[in-house]
C-alpha positions in Angstrom: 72.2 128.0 122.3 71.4 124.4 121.9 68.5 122.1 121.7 67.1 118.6 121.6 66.7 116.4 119.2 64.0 113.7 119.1 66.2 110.8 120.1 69.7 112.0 119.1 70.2 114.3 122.7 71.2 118.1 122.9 73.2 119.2 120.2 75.6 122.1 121.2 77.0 124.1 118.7 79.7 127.0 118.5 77.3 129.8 119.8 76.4 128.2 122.7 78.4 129.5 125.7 79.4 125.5 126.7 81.2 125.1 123.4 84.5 125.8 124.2 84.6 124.2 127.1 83.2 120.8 125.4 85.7 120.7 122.9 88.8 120.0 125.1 88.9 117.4 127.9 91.4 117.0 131.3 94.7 117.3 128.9 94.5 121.0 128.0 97.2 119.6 125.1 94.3 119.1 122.7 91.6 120.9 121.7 88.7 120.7 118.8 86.3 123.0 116.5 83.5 120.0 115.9 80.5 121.1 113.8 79.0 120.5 117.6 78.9 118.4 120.4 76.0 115.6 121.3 75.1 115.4 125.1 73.6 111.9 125.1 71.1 110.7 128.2 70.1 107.5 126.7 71.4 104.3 124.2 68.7 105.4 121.8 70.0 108.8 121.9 73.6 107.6 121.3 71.7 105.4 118.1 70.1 108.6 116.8 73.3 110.6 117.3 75.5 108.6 114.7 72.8 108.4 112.5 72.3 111.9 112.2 76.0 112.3 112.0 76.8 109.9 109.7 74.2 110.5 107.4 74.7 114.3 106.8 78.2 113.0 105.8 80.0 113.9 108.8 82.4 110.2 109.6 85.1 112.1 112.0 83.2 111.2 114.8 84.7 110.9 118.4 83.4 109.7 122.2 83.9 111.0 125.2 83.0 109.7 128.6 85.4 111.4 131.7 87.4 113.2 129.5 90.9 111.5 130.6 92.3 110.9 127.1 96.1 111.5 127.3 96.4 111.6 123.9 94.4 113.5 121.2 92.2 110.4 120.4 88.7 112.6 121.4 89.8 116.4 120.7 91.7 117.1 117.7 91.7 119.3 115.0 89.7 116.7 112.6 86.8 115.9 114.7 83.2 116.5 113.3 81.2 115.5 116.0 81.9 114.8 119.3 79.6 112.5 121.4 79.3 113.5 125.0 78.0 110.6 127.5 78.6 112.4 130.4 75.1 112.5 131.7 74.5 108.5 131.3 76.0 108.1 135.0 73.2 105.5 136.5 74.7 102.7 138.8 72.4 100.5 139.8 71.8 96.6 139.5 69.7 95.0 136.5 67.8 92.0 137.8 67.1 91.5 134.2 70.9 91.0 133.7 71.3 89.6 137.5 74.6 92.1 137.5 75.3 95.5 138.7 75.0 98.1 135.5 77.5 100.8 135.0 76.9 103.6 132.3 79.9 104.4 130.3 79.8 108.4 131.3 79.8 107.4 135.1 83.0 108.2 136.7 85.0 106.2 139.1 84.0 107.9 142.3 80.7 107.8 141.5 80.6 104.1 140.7 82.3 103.8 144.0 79.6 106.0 146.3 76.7 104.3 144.3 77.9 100.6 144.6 79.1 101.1 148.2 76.4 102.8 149.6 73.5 100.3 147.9 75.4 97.2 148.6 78.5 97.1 150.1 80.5 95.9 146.8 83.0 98.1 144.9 84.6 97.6 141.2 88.5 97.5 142.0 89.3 100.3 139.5 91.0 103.6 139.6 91.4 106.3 142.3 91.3 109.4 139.9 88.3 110.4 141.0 86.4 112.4 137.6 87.7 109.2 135.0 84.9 108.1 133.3 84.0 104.2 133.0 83.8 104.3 129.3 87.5 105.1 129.0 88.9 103.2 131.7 87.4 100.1 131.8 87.7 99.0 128.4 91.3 99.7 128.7 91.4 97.4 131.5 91.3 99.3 134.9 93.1 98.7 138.1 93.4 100.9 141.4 94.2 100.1 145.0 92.5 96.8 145.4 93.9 95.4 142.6 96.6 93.4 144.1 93.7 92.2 146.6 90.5 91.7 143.6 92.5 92.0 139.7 91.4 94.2 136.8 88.0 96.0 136.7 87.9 93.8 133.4 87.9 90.2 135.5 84.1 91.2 136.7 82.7 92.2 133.2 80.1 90.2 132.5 78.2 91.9 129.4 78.9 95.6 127.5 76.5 97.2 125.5 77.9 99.1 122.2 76.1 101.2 119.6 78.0 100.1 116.2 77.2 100.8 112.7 76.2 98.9 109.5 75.8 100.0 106.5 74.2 98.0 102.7 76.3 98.8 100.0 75.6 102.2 98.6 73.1 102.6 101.4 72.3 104.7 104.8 74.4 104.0 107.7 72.3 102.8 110.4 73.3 102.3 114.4 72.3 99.5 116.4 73.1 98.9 119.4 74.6 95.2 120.6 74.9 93.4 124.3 77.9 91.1 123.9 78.3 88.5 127.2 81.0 86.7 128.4 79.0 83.5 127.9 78.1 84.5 124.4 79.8 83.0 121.4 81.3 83.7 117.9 81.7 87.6 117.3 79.6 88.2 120.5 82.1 86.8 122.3 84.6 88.5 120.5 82.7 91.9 121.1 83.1 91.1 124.8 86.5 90.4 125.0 87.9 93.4 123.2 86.2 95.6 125.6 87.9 93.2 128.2 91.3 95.8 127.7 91.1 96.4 123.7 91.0 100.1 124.7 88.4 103.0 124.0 86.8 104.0 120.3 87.5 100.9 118.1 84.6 99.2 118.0 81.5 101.8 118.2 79.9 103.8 121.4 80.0 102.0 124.8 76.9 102.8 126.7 76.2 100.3 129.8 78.3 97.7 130.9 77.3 95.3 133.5 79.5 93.4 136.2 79.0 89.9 138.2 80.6 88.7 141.7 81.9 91.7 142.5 84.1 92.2 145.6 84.0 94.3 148.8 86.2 96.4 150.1 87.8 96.3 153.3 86.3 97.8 156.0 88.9 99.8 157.0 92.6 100.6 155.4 95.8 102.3 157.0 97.1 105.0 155.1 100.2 105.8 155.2 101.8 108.5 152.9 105.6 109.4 153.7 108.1 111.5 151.5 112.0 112.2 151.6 113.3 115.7 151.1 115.9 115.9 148.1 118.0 118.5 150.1 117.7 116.0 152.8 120.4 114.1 151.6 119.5 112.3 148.6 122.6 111.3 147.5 122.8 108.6 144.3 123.6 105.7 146.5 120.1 106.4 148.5 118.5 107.2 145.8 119.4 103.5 144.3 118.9 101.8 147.3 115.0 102.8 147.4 114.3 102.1 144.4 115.6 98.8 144.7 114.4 98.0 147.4 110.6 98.5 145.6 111.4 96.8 143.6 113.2 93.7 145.5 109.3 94.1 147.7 107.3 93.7 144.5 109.2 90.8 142.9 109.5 88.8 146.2 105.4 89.8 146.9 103.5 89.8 143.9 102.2 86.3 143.7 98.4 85.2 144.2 97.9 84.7 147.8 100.8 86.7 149.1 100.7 88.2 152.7 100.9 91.4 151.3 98.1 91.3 148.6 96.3 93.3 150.4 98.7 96.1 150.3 99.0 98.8 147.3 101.9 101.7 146.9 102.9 104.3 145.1 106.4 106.0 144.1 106.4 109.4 143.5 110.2 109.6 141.9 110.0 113.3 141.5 112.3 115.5 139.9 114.7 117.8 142.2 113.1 120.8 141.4 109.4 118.8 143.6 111.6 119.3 146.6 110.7 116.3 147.8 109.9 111.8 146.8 107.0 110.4 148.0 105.4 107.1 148.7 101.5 106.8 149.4 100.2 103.0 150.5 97.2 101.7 151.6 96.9 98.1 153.4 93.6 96.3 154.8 93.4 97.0 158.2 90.1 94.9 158.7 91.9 93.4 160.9 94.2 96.3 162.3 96.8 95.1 164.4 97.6 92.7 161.6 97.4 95.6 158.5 99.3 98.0 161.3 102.1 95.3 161.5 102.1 94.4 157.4 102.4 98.4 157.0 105.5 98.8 159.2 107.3 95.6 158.0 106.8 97.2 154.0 108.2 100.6 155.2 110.9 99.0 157.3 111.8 97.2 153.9 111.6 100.1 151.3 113.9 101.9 153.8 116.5 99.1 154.5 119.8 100.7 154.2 118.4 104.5 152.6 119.3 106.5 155.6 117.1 109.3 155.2 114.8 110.7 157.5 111.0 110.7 156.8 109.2 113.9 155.8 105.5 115.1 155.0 104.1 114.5 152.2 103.5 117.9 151.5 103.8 119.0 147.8 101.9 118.2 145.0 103.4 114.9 143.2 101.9 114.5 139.9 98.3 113.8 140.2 98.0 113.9 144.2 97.6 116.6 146.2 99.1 117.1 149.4 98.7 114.4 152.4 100.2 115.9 155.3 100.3 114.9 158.7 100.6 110.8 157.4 104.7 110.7 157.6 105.0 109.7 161.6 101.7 107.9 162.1 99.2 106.4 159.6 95.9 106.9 159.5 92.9 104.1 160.3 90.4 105.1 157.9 87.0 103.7 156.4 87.5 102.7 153.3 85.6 105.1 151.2 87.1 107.5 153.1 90.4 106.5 152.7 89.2 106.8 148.7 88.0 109.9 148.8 91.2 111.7 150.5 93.5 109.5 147.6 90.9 110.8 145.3 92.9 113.1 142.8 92.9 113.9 139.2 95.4 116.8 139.0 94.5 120.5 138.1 93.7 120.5 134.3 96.9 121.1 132.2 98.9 120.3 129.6 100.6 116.9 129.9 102.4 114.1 128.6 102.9 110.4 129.5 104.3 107.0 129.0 104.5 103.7 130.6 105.9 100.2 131.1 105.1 96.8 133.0 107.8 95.8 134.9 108.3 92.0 135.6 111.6 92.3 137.3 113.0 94.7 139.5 115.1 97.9 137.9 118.0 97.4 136.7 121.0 98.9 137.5 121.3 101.1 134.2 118.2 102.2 134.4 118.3 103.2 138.0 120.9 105.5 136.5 119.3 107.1 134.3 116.4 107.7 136.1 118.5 109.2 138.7 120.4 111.6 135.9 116.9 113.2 134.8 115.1 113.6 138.3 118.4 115.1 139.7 120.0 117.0 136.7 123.1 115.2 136.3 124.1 115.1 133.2 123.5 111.9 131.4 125.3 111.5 128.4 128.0 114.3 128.0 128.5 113.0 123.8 124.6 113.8 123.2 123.2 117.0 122.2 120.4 117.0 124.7 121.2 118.2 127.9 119.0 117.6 130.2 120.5 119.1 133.1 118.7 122.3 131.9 115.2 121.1 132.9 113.9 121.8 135.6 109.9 121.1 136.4 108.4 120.3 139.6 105.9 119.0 138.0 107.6 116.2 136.1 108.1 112.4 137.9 107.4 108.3 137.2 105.0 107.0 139.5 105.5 103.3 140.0 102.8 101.8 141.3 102.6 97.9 143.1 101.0 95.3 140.5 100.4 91.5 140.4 99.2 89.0 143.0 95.2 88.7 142.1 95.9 90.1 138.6 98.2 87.7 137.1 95.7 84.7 138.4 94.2 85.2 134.8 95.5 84.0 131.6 97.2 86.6 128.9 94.3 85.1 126.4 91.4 85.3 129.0 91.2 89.0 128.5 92.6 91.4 126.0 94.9 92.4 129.0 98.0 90.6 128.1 100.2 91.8 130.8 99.2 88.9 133.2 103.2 88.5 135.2 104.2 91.8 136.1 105.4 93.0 139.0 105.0 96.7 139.0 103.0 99.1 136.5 105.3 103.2 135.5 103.6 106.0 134.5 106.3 109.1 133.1 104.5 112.4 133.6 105.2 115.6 133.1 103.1 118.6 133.4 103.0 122.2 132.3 100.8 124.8 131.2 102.1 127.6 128.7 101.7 126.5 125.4 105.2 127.7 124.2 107.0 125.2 126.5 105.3 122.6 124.9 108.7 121.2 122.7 111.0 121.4 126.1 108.7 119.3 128.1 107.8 116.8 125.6 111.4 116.2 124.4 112.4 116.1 128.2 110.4 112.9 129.0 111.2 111.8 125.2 114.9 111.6 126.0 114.4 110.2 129.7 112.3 107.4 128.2 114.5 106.7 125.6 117.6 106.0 127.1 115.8 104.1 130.0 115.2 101.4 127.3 117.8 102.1 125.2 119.0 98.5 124.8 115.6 97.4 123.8 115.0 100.9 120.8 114.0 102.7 123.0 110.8 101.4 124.5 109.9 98.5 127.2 109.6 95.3 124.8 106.8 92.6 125.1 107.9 89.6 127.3 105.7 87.1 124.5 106.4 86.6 121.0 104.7 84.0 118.9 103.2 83.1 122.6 106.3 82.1 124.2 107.4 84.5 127.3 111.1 85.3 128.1 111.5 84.2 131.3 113.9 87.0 131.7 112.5 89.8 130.2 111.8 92.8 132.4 109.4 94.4 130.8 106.5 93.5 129.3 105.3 96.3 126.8 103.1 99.2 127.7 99.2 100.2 128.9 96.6 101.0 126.1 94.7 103.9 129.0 98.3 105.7 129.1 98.5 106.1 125.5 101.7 107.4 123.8 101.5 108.5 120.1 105.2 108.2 120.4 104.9 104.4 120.2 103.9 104.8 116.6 107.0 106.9 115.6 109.9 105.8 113.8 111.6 108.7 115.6 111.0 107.3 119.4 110.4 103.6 118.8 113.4 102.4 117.0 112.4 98.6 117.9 111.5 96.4 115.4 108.1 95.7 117.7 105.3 98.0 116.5 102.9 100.1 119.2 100.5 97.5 118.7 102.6 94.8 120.2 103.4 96.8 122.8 99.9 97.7 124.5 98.4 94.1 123.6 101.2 91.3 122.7 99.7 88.3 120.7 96.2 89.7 121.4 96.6 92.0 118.6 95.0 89.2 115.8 91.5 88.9 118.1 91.5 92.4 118.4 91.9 92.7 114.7 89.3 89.9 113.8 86.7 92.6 116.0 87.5 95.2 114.6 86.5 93.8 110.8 83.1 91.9 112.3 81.8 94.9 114.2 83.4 98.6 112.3 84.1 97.2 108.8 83.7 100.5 107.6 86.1 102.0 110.6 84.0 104.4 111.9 85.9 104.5 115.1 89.2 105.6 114.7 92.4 107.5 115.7 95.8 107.6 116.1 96.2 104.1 117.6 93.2 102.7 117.4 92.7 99.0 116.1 93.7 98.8 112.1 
């Protein structure tokens, strides 16, 4: 059963038939006993929430908006009291403000529907459709239009965030705080770690509110191809496309490129998939023109390959199947175009890591890549074999990255990744419990010898705010959290996770985090020391 309190929400405890399913978000990896869950509908019900928490002792306290988490940051086996926002979804615009307002437990396609429909503007954030804005946007957010508009961050203009004080010896007490982008001192600060700082360092996030937003093309091509492994992939082709991505991003990823308005993905699926995959979108408000810019990318990502093009007809990852787009693209409104890219994946068990790229692949790495996807054996000397693997479900998605994005400054937001050319995801997928160890050491060992030069993970391009004009990576992305970061085990750098998700933003992050949750409140495995 559950019921409400006055100002503090529903409260849903273990006997209430919603329990278990409250407990444990998208990654069915982590799950969680709270003393009960808090369904919040209001910023006064999120202020009554931690006091009552607090105050009957109970300081585990966690936040959940979509449910996306990767890692076990929300559900784990500490957690006192989780604090659902799920049903503070309104989109509208505040005149008040003069911006459009976004509740934190809104998802991404509903922010898309809501601001599209009402006024023809969109936030150019992510295509997994059930992702919750709390999560996503303080990390930083990016999607499709990216390339085209930057970061969901570059059009935050004010957040709202319950934190918590306390007198010496006293009652905690919540409060909540509207930090703007014009503000100053810790304000300002407040802002700017929820410009990419990541989710549940600094207290709840209820509203946040956006200025100039952009609009979306009227309509897109969409394109979505695939190449059958028993078709002939051979190492040599294999190489060659994923070069040749590469070669397209680092020759059209600057501001103002002909191109910008163009976004891809590579599926690089294991064997076992059956098949690789590449999804794009491109403006086709003008079609001839998109039409033209869509053929000339294929023509280039298939220079040389020599394979013939297949359907995209097998799940890859997080998409579904999106057959019928491997001869002729599609001319599609744009929110329709959205909705059929709109996936999240069934709800499993899953791991993940991920780099910026600001160079193409290298050689070595293409190799080793190509040894895990195709079960070759990669090192013959090494006690892990991973020729024995063998998931379907297990790929990197490399996704298109820069142009509009790296028009801001490293310092501007807490994103510090402001020169990449590309953006990897590792995933790998499963769903009996007892496999758990084979998958997670599969994408472990793949990970680790892809930047085995650098200890195993993809180094910062800054240090002490000077960039290497040769590095090729540039660190890693706070909303693909990776626990493995923090491990002696898997990160045998001299770089710690920290410098890895934000670079030489770490410090303001830092100076936050002692202003606003002194007494930290919000915390987990990575969150802000």
């Amino acid at each position: 059963m559950s019921n409400v309190e006055a100002g503090s929400g529903i409260t849903v405890t273990g006997i209430d038939d919603r329990y278990g399913a409250l407990c444990q978000g998208f990654n069915q990896r982590w799950s969680s006993h709270p003393d009960y869950i808090k369904v919040v509908r209001s910023t006064d019900d999120v202020v009554g929430a931690l006091d009552e928490a607090l105050n009957s002792g109970r300081t585990r306290i966690t936040v959940r908006s979509g449910g996306h988490c990767y890692e076990n940051f929300v559900a784990n086996p500490g957690v006192q009291v989780i604090i659902d926002m799920g049903q503070m979804d309104r989109v509208h615009y505040d005149p008040g403000m003069g911006a459009y307002c976004v509740e934190s437990g809104s998802t991404n396609w509903h922010n898309y529907t809501q601001l599209y429909r009402e006024t023809g503007l969109t936030l150019p954030a992510g295509s997994c459709y059930s992702v919750g804005a709390g999560g996503h946007i303080s990390g930083g957010g990016y999607g499709l239009l990216s390339r085209r508009h930057g970061l969901t961050v570059d059009y935050l203009y004010a957040v709202e965030v319950v934190v918590v004080r306390r007198e010496p010896h006293g009652d905690y007490q919540a409060e909540a705080v509207i930090a703007r982008r014009d503000d100053e001192g810790d304000l300002n600060d407040l802002w700017w770690a929820h410009t990419g700082g990541g989710g549940g360092n600094f207290g709840v996030i209820t509203r946040y509110w956006f200025k100039d937003l952009p609009r979306p093309p009227i309509n897109v091509w969409l394109s979505a191809v695939a190449w059958s492994w028993e078709g002939g992939i051979t190492y040599d082709r294999f190489a060659r496309l994923v070069a040749n991505f590469g070669r397209f991003c680092a020759e059209n990823s600057e501001p103002g490129d002909e191109y910008a308005d163009l976004f891809s993905i590579l599926k690089l699926t294991h064997r076992k998939a059956g098949k690789i995959g590449l999804i794009t979108q491109v403006d086709a408000t003008n079609p001839a023109a998109g039409r033209d810019r869509l053929d000339s990318f294929l023509a280039q990502i298939e220079d040389g390959v020599g394979l013939q093009r297949a359907e995209f007809d097998v799940d890859m990852g997080e998409h579904s199947p999106i057959p019928g787009l491997h001869e002729e693209p599609r001319l599609m409104p744009w929110i329709q175009a959205t909705q059929a890219l709109n996936g999240s994946g069934d709800n499993r068990r899953g791991k993940y890591k991920s780099a910026h790229m600001r160079k193409p692949f290298p050689d070595d790495q293409i190799e080793v890549i190509w040894n895990f996807l195709s079960s070759t054996r990669d090192d013959p000397d090494d006690d892990y074999d991973n020729t024995q693997y063998a998931n379907p479900d297990a790929l990197i998605q490399v996704d298109t990255y820069g142009c509009m994005i790296n028009t801001i400054g490293a310092r501007e937001t807490a994103v510090a990744q402001r020169d990449s050319i590309m953006k990897l995801q590792y995933q790998t997928y499963w769903t009996d419990p007892a496999e758990d160890s084979v998958h997670e050491r599969w994408i472990r060992e793949l990970y680790r010898r892809v930047y085995r030069t650098s200890g195993g993970v993809p180094l910062p391009a800054t240090a002490g705010g000077e960039a290497d004009p040769d590095a090729v990576t540039d660190g890693c992305y706070i909303n693909y959290p990776d626990r493995d970061l923090s491990s002696d085990e898997w990160n045998t750098s001299d770089v710690p996770w920290y410098r890895l998700y934000y670079g030489d933003n770490y410090e303001r992050l830092l100076r936050a985090k002692r202003t606003w949750d002194p007494h930290d409140i919000f915390r987990h495995d990575q969150s802000i020391r």
